[in-house]
C-alpha positions in Angstrom: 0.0 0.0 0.0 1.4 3.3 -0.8 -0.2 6.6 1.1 -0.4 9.7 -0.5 -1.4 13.3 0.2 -2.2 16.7 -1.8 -2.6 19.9 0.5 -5.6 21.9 -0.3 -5.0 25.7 0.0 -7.7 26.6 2.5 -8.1 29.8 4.6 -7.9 27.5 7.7 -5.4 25.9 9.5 -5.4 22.5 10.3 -6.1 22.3 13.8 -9.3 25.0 13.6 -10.4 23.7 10.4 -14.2 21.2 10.6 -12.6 19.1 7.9 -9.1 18.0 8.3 -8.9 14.5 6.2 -10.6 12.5 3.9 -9.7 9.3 2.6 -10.6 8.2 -0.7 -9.2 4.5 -1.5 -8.7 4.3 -5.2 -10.5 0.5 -5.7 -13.0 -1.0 -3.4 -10.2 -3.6 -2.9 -8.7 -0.9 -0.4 -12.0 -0.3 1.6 -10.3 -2.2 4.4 -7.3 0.0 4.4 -8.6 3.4 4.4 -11.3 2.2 7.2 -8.3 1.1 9.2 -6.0 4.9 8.5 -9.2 6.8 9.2 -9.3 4.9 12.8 -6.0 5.4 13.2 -5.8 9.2 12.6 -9.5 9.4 14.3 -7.9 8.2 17.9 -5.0 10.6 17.2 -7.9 13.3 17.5 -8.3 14.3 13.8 -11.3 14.8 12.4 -11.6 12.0 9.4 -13.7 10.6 7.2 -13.3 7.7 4.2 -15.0 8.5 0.9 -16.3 4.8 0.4 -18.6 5.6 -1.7 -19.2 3.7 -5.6 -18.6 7.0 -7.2 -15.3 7.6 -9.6 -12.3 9.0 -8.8 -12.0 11.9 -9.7 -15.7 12.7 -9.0 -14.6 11.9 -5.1 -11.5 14.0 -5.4 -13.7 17.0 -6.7 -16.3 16.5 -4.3 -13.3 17.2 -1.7 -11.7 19.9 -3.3 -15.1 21.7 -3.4 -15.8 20.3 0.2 -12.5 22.0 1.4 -10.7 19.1 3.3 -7.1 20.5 4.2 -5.4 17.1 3.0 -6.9 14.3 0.5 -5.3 11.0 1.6 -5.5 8.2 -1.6 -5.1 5.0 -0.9 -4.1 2.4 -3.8 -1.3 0.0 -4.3 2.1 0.9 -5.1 4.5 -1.8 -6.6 8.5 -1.2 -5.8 
């Protein structure tokens, strides 16, 4: 699994912003995986939520850039 991240430009800083992260997992194969990061980062006292949704790609990544999430976190499979 490979973890990767794109910084929104929001007016917001992390800590005072409603919508820190969002997950979106690239296949449905990696469900699992974003469930488990959003816990993770959830007991570390970010707000997060997983985009688990059917919808495309890139439809979930607009939906967050229009949402204004301060970081995108995509989850898919990265061969070495």
């Amino acid at each position: 699994m490979y973890l990767y991240y794109s910084s929104q430009a929001n007016f917001r800083p992390l800590w005072l912003s409603p919508r820190q992260v969002i997950i979106i997992p690239v296949a449905h194969a990696f469900d699992g995986y974003a469930k488990e990061v959003a816990e993770r980062l959830h007991k570390e006292n970010f707000y997060v939520e997983a985009n688990l949704s059917s919808e495309t790609l890139p439809k979930k990544i607009l939906e967050a850039q229009v949402s204004q999430w301060n970081y995108i976190l995509g989850i898919h499979f990265f061969q070495v």
